[in-house]
N, C-alpha and C positions, 0 to 999 in steps of 0.2 A: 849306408849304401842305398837305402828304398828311397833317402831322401835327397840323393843324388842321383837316383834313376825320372824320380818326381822331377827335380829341379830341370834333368833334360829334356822333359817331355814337354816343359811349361815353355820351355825357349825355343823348342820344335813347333808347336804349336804358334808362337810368336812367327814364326821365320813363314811358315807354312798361309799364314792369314797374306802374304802375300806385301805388303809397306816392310823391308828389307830395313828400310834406313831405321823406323822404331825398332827393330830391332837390335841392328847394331850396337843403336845409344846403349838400349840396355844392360847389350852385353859390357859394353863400355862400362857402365854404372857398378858392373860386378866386379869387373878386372882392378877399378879405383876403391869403389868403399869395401871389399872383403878383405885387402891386406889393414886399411885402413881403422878396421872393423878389430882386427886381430891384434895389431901389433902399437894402434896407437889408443886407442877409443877403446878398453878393455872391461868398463862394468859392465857388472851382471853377464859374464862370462865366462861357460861353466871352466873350472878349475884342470879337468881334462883335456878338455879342448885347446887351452893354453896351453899346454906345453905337447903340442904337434901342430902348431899352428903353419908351418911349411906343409905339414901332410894336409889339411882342411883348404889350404891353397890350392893342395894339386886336386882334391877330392870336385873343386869348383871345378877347377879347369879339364877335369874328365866329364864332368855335368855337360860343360859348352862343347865338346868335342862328342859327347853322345847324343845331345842336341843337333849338332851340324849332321850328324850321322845318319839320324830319323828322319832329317829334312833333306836327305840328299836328292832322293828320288825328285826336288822341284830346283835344288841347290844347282846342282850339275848340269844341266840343261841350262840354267841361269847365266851360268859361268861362260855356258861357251858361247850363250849370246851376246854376252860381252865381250867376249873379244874379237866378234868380227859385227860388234856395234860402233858407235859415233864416240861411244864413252871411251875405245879400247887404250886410245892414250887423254890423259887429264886435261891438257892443252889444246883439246880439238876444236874443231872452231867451231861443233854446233854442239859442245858439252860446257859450260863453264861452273865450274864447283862452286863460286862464289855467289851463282845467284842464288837469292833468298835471304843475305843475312840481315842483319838488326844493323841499321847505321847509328853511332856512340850515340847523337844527339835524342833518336826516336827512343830509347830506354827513358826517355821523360815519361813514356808515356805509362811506365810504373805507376807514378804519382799525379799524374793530369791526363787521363786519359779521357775519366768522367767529366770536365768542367774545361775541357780543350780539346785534345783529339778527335772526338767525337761528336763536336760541333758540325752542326748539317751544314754548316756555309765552305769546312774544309773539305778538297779530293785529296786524301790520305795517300794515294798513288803518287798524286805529281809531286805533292808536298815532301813526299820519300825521294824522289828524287832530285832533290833543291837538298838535302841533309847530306853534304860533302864534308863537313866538315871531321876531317880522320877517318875519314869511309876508305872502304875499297869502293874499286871503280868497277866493281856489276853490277847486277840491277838487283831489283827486289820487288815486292808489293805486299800490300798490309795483311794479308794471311798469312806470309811468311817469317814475316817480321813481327808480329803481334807475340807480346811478352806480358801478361797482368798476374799480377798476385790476389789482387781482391782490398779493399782498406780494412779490411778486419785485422788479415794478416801485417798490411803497413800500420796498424795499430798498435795490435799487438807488440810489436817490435820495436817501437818505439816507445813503448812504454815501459817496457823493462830496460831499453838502454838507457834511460834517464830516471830510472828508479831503482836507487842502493838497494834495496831488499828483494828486489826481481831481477837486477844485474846477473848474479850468477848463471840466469837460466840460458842468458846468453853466451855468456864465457866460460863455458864448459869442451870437454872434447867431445860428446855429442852433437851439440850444433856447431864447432869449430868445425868436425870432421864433414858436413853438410853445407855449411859455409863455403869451403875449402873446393867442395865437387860442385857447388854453384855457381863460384865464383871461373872456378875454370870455364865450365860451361859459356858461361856469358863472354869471354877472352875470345872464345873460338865462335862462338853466336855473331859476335861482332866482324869477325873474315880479318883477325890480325892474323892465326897462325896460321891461315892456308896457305900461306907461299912454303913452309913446309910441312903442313896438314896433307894437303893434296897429295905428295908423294908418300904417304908414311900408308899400310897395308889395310885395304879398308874404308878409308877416309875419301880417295880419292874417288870412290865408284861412285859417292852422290852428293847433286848438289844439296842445299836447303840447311847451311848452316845455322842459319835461325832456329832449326827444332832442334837444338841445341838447347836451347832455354827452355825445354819442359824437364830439365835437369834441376837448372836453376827455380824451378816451380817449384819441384818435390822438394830442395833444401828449405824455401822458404815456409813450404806448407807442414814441414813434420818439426823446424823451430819454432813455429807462432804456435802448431800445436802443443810443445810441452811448455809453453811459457802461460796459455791460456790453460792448461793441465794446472799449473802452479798456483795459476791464483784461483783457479775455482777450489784449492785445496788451503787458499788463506780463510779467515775469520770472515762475517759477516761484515766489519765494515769495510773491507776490501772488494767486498763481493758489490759493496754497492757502487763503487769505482768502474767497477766490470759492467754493470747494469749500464753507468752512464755515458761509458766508453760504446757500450752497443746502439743504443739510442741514438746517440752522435752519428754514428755508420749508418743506420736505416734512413735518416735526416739528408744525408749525402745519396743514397741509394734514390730515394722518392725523387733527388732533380733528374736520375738518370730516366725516368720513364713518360712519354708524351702524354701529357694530363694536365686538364686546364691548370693557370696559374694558382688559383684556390686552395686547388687538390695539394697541390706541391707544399703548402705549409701545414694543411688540416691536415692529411696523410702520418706524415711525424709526430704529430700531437694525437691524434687518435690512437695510435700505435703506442705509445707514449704512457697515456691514460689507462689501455687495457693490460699495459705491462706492469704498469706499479699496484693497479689494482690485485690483479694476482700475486706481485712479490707481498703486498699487505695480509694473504690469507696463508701465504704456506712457510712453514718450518723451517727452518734457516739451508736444512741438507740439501730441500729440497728449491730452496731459491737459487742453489747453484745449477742443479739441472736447469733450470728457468732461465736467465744468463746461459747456458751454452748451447741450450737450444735457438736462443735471442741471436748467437752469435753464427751457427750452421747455417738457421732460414736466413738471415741479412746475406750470408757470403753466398747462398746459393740461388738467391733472388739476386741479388749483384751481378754474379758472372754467367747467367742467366739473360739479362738484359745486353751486357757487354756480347757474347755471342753475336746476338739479335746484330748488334754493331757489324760484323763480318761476315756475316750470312752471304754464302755466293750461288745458295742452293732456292730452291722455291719449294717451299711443300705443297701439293698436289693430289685432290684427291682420288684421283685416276691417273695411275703410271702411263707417261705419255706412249708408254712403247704397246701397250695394251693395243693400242691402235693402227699397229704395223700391220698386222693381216690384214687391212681396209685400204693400205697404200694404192690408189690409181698407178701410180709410177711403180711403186714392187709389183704387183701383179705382169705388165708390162713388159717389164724388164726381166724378170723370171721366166716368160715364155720365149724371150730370144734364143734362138734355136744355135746362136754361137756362142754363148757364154759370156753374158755382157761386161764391159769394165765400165765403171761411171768416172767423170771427173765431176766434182761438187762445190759447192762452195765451202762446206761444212764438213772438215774432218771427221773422217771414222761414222758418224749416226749413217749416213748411206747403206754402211754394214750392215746395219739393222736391219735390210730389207732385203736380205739374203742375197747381196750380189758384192764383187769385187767395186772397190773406191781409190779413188786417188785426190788429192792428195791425203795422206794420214796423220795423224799427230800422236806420236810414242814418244819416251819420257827415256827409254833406249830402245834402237830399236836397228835393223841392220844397214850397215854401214851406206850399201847403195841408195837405199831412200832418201840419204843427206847429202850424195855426192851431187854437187851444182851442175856438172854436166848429163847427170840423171834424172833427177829430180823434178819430180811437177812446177812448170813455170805457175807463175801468177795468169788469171786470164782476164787481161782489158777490152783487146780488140781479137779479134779470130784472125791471125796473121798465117801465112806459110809455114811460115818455121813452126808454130804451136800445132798446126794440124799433121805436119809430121812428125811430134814428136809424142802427138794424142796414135797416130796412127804405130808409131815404132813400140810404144808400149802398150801397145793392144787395147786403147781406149776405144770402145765402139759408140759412147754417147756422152754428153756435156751438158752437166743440167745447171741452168740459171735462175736466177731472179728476174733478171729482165734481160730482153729480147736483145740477142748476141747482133753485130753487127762488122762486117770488113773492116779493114784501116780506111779505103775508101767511102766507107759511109753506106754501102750496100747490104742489105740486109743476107745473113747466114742461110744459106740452104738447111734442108734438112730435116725441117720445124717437124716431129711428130704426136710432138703434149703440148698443151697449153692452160694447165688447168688446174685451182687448186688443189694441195693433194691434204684428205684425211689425217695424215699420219706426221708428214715433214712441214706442213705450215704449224703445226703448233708445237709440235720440237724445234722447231727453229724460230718461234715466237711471232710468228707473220701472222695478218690477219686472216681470217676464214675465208675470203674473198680473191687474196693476193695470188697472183698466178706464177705457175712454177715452168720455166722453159724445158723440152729437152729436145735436144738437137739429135742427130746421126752422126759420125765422122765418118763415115766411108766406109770403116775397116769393120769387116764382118764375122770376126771371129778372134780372139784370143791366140790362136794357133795358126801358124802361118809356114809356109818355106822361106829359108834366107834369100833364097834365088827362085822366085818365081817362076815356073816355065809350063808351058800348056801340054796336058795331060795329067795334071797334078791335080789332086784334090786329098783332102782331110775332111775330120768329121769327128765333132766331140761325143765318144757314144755313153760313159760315164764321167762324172765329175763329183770324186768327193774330197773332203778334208787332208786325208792322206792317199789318196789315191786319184789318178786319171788314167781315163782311158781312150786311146784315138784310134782309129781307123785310118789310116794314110796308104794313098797309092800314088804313085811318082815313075817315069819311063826311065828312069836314070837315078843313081846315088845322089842325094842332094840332104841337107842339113834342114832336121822338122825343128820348128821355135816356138815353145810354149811360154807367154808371156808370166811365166805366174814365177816368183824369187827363186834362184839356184841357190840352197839352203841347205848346209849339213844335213846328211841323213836320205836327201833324196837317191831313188839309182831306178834303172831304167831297163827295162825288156823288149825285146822286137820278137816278138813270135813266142813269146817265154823264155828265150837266151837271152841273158846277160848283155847288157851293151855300156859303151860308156858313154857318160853322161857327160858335155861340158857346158862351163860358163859361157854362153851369148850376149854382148852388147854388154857387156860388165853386171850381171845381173838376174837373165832370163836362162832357165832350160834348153837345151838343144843337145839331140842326137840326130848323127849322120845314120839314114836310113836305105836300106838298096835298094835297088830299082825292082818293082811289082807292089803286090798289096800287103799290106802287112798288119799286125796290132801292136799298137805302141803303148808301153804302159807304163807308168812312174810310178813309184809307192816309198811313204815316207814310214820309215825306221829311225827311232832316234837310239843312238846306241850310248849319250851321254844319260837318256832316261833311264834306260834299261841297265845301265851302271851304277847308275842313283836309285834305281829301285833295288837290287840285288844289297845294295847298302846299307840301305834303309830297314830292310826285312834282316841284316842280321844286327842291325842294331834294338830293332824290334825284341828280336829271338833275346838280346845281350839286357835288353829290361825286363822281360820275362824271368829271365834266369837271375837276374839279381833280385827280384822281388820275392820269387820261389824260396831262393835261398835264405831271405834275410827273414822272412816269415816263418820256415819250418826252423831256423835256429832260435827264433824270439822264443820266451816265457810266454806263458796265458796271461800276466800280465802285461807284458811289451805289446802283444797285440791291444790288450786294451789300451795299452797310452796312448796306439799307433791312429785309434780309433777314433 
């Protein structure tokens, strides 16, 4: 039981890190190799265990169910933003499951990755998508699709397949059973079985079948591990097979790294020379540690370099956001006195600078943000239609690259910056120099009446995360519109009474408010958290109490095993 209270807190802990999809796999990983484990794959299995091997099934499946329970408090909130997200049916036009996978052909890149793939003269992007041949027809790109073993491991494996006296390490139910959950993996990495993946419970919430194959990783890395287990437990003249087999790998490793032509053969030979030198002075037990440490430094100097291959990050020795408080344009924007919205070129980093942005880029996110009649147009020319639909969703400024211009060729009113900014030329990679536009639309506030009419005025007097606060006075009932998402959980006050809240324009806030002055106030509750929290805490309470109890019944020995 404490190790089934362990087992849920480690896949609570999983869920809770927040990448939902590694966790699924994993649980996946459980639900396939523990029956697999029990009922087919049975050495070294204690004697008890066997014969309740239904009970140690269901022992798992309360593990993942106490798991989901700890994680509810982020779980439940999760959930319901998926179903009034893009994702909530599989088939959405701006969800597709299939992107991300491994197209048949690119699984070359197992065994040519190093001396093809990774060739500077190839774009690995466009090239993925010239790979039709047996594909599904989504897209992909080479982080998603990127599958490597390392040639250790394709060494290794090759070497006991074509060696009678290392063959068994392969054909065993150990690596069968790993095989077996690689081999799947790789089928669904590939986007054969989404056409009924996608509907099956789970499966269909995300794309990126390709990380499917860090399934097919573990199988390959824990057979090449007991097969190199094997023969570092043969004799000495095996071992020296194993010496030459690692050699060979480093040899291959040194063309992976940009180093004069020279370097590329002295490199292997110098390596070479202080390896044998050492195998010459030590003990035979210990030339086997020698050999597997030969074989760890190669594979992780290898997939080390291979990384380097896929890199989409830049390391940096000052966090570019460190530089946010110095923004000319956050500063600016922060003192607008109606609560600014930006339109940007660059999703979401605007955020950073403590104001509302448009457009956004979420992986799910709610459903209006992707309806095409809602939706932030593209911005080419400053047209009518774009400035009223900057002006319907409360954009108050439009910041560019370069200098905005009419369809007629007239330059944009508006201009109030013109200057590089601190903070967003270098998160956005622009030079120090480059100037950053930002315009006006007209619209002066966030908050507005549906029907404008004179005597009317509003006033943002608080504005926080869960909560706003307005000041509105109006001669007549008229409907107040705060541009900010109609989102579970929100509800609304006029004077501290109760009011109801509804959906505006498929998307925005609005309550009908009566004629005089009033305080209007919205505050967000979520009652899916507050659900998920109460569940959590007694799943909490429920590993407490099985730990308590599995401890005060243990011997003074069980704790020491436990220890």
């Amino acid at each position: 039981w404490l190790w089934l209270a362990g087992l849920g807190i480690v896949l609570c802990v999983q869920m809770l890190a927040g990448h939902f999809h590694l966790a699924f796999i994993t649980q996946i990983l459980l639900v396939g190799w523990v029956p697999l484990r029990l009922f087919f794959w049975t050495d070294h299995v204690d004697a008890s265990l066997l014969q309740r091997r239904a009970v140690a099934c269901g022992h798992v499946v309360l593990a993942m169910c106490l798991g989901f329970g700890l994680a509810s408090a982020q779980l439940l909130p999760t959930l319901e933003l998926k179903q009034i997200s893009q994702r909530e049916t599989a088939d959405g036009e701006d969800f597709d499951p299939g992107y991300g996978h491994i197209p048949p052909l690119y699984l070359s890149q197992v065994v040519a990755s190093w001396w093809f793939w990774y060739d500077g003269e190839i774009d690995r992007n466009r090239a993925l998508a010239q790979l039709d041949t047996l594909a599904i027809s989504s897209g992909t790109n080479e982080t998603e699709a990127h599958l490597y073993f390392g040639l250790a491991a394709l060494t290794l494996m090759g070497f006991a397949l074509f060696s009678t006296e290392f063959r068994p390490t392969i054909w065993n139910r150990h690596s069968v059973v790993w095989l077996i959950i690689g081999g799947a993996a790789l089928v669904y990495a590939v986007g054969w079985l989404l056409p009924v993946g996608q509907h099956a419970p789970g499966f269909g919430f995300f794309r990126g079948p390709g990380r499917y194959g860090i399934l097919a990783t573990l199988g390959v890395a824990l057979v090449a591990g007991r097969i190199l287990s094997a023969l570092l437990r043969a004799s000495a003249g095996k071992s020296t097979i194993i010496l030459a087999v690692s050699v060979l790998i480093l040899c291959c490793i040194s063309q992976l790294f940009a180093i004069p032509e020279m370097w590329k053969w002295l490199t292997p030979l110098l390596i070479l020379a202080t390896v044998l030198t050492g195998w010459a002075r030590l003990r035979p037990s210990r030339r086997r540690g020698l050999v597997g440490l030969v074989v760890f430094l190669a594979t992780t100097a290898e997939l080390y370099v291979v990384a380097q291959q896929l890199a989409v990050a830049v390391m940096v020795r000052q966090p570019v956001i460190a530089r946010a408080p110095y923004s000319q344009i956050g500063k600016f924007l922060q003192r607008y006195p109606g609560k600014a919205r930006l339109y940007a070129p660059g999703p979401n980093l605007p955020n950073l600078l403590g104001v509302s942005s448009v457009p956004e880029y979420l992986g799910i996110g709610p459903a209006p943000y992707y309806n095409p009649n809602l939706r932030a147009p593209k911005l080419e020319f400053v047209t009518p239609k774009f400035i009223d639909w900057a002006r319907n969703a409360g954009v108050t400024h439009i910041l560019s690259f370069e200098p905005l211009f009419r369809e007629d060729g007239t330059a944009q009113p508006g201009l109030v910056f013109a200057k590089p900014d601190a903070f967003l030329n270098p998160a956005w990679g622009r030079g120090d120099f480059e100037l950053l536009y930002l315009y006006k639309t007209g619209r002066l506030s966030r908050v507005t009446f549906a029907d404008p009419k004179p005597g009317q005025s509003i006033q943002i007097t608080s504005y926080r995360a869960n909560s706003v606060t307005l000041s509105a006075e109006t001669p007549q009932p008229s409907t107040l519109v705060l541009t900010d998402l109609d989102y579970p959980g929100w509800t609304v006050t006029i004077d501290g009474e109760r009011a109801e809240s509804k959906t505006h324009a498929g998307q925005f806030r609005s309550v009908v408010v009566p004629a005089g002055k009033h305080i209007v106030r919205w505050e967000f509750h979520s009652a899916s958290f507050q659900t998920g929290a109460i569940i959590s805490l007694i799943s909490l309470l429920l590993v407490v109490v099985i730990a308590a109890s599995t401890l005060r019944s243990s011997s003074p020995e069980d704790h020491s095993a436990i220890v």
